[in-house]
N, C-alpha and C positions, 0 to 999 in steps of 0.2 A: 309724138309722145309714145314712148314706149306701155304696151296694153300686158300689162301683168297680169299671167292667167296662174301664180300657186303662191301661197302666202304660206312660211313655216314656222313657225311661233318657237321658240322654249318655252318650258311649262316655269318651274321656278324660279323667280327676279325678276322673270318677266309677262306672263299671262296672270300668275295670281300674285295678291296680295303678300305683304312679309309676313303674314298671321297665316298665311295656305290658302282665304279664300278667293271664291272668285266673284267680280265686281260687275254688279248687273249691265253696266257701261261696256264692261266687253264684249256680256254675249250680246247685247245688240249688235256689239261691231262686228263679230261673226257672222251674224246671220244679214247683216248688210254686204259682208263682203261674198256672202257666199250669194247673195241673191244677183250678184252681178256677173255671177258663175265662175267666177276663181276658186282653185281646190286651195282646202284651209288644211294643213298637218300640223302636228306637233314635231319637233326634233330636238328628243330630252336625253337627259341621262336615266331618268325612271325606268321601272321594268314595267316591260308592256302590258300586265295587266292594269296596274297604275294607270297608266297614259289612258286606256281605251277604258275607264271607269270614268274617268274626268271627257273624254270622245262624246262620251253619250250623255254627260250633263250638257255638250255644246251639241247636240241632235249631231255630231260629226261620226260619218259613215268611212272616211277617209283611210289612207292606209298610212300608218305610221311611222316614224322612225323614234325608234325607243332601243334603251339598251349604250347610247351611244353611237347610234347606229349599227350596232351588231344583228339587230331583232327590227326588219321592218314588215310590216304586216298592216291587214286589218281584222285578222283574229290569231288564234295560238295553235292551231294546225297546218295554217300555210300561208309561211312567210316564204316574201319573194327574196328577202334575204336574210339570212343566217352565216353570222361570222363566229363560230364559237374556238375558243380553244378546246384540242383535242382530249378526250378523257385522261389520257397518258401521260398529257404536258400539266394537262389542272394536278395531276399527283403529283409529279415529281416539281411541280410548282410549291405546292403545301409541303408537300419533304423536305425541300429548303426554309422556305420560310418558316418550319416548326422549330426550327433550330434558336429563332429570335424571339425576346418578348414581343410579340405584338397580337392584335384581332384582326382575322382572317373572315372574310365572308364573302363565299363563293354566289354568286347571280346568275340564275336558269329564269328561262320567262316563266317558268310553273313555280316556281320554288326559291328558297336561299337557305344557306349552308352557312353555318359559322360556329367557331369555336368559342369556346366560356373566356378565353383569356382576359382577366379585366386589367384594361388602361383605364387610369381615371383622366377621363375628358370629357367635355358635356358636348361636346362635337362629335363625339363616339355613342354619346346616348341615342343625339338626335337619327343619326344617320342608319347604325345599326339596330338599333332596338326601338324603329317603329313600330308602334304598336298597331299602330292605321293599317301597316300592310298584312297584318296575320290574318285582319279580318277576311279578305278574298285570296290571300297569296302566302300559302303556308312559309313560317320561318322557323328553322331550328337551330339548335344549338348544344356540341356533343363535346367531350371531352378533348376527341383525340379526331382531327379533320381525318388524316390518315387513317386513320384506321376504319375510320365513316366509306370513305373515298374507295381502300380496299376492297370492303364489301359492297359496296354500289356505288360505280362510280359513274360521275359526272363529270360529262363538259359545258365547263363554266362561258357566257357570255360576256362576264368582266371580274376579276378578282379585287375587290377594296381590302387593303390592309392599313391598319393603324397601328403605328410603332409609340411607346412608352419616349422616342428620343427623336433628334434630328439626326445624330448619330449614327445611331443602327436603322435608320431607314434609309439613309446613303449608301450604308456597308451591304446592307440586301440589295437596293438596287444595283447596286454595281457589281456583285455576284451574281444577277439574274440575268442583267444585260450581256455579260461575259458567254453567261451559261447556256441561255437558250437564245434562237435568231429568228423565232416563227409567232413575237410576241411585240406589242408596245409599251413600254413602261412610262408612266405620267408620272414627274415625280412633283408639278409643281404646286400639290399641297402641304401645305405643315405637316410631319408627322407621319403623309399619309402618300404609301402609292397605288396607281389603276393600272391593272393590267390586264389588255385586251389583247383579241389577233391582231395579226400584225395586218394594218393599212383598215382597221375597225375605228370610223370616226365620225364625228358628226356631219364635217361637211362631205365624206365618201359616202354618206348614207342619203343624205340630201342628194347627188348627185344619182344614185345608181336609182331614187324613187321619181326625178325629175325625167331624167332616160326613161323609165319605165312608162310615166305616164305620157310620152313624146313631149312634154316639155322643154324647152330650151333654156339651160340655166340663166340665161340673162333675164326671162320674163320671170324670174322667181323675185319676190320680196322674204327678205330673214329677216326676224327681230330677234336679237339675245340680248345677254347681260355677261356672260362669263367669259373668261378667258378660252374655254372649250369651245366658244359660239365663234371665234372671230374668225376660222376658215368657213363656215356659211356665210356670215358677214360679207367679208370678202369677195368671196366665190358668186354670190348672190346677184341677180341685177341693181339690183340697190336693197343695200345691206342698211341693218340699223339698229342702231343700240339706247337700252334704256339709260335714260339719267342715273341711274343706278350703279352702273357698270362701271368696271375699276379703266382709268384713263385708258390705256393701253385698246380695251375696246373700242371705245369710244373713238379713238382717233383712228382706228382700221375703218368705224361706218361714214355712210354715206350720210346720215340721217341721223340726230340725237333728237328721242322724243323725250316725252315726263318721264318722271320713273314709275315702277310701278303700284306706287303706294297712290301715286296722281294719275292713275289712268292712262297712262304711257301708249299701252298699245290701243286701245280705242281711238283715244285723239290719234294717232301717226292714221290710221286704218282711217276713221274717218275724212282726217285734213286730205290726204291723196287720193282715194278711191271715189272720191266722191263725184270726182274730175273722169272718170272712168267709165264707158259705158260695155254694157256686156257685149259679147262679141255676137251674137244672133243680132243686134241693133245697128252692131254697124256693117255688117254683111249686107243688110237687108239695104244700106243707102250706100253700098258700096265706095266705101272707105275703106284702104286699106290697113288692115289691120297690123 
């Protein structure tokens, strides 16, 4: 039996609740999984202040992969990796896309950057105008990104843009993708494209923190829910997706637990780990591990 020593969670669809919270069922199942001595990470799309605000409601000391993997860290002065796009390319990224109707909002671990342009979508409320994150993680929002950007600029860790169409969000990516080649563009949200450095990904983020901790990716357990999750999935020694998850993931894991409204990731964490002794135990009666 293979002895899984890193367990890397997503935060939303699949650690917490569809309402945000979190389920007292889980932190038990963290702190049983950690008591077994497996390192427990997150590996989300949030920005890392995010992630390590919810780290420390789970006593997790860990280092994280947040950002998409762009930002992995266990605080906001020294991450072991940083993939941002360069200040040069975040402008003349906004100098195109100011050309379209759409909301632009630029992601730094300290900060985020967005323009007033209103699209009416309630998916655009949720996502850009948290209000949760101003409390720790300033957010603005200025007329003119350029001319923001001019005078101070920034390189951004992921650009989220919402287009008014399906339309003109095809016609920008397909002029960005033309345009620049040091970049990824995701287009496969409604309305909506990501664009990080280029090879900035969740399962390359998994990867470079599994390497770092001498980890072997095959002793990694993933659990997600998204479309973004299924290269950890994948890549992972046994990959696994919540009931939640749209097919496509689902049929990439190894492993369909509950979803997360039923305590998905507890039960999976409990049902296998529990079969699992920590590795000082089995040293000690020399088994190998």
């Amino acid at each position: 039996m293979t002895h899984y020593r890193l367990l890397a969670l997503n935060i939303d669809g699949t650690l917490l609740r569809s309402n945000g919270r979190l389920q007292p069922s889980t932190k038990e199942a963290i702190e049983y999984v950690k008591d077994k001595g497996v390192y427990v990470t997150f590996v989300t799309n949030r920005h890392f202040q995010s992630a390590k605000k919810l780290a420390k409601a789970l006593k997790l000391n860990s280092l994280l992969v947040t950002h998409g993997g762009a930002f992995i860290s266990d605080n906001l002065d020294e991450p072991i990796v940083e993939k941002r796009i360069s200040e040069e390319m975040t402008f003349n990224l906004v100098q195109v896309l100011e050309n379209f109707k759409c909301n632009i909002r630029i992601t730094h671990e300290r900060f985020s950057i967005g323009n007033r342009t209103k699209i009416a979508t309630n998916l655009l409320s949720k996502s850009i105008l948290n209000t949760s994150d101003s409390m720790f993680y300033p957010v603005q929002f200025v007329d003119s990104l350029g001319d923001s950007l001019r005078d101070e600029p920034v390189g951004a860790t992921r650009i989220d843009v919402h287009f008014s169409s399906e339309e003109e969000k095809e016609e920008a990516a397909e002029l960005i993708i033309e345009a620049f080649d040091k970049i990824d563009v995701r287009v496969n949200q409604a309305k909506k494209l990501e664009i990080v450095r280029k090879g900035a990904s969740k399962e390359n983020g998994l990867r470079a923190l599994a390497s770092h901790l001498k980890i072997p990716i095959e002793k990694t357990v993933a659990i997600g829910d998204s479309e973004d999750d299924i290269g950890i999935i994948t890549s992972a020694g046994l990959g696994v997706a919540m009931w939640n998850a749209p097919f496509d993931v689902k049929r990439a894991a190894d492993w369909v637990t509950r979803s997360n409204n039923q305590q998905g990731v507890a039960y999976m964490v409990k049902e296998h780990f529990r079969k699992q002794q920590r590795l000082d135990f089995l040293r000690k009666i020399k088994v190998d591990k």
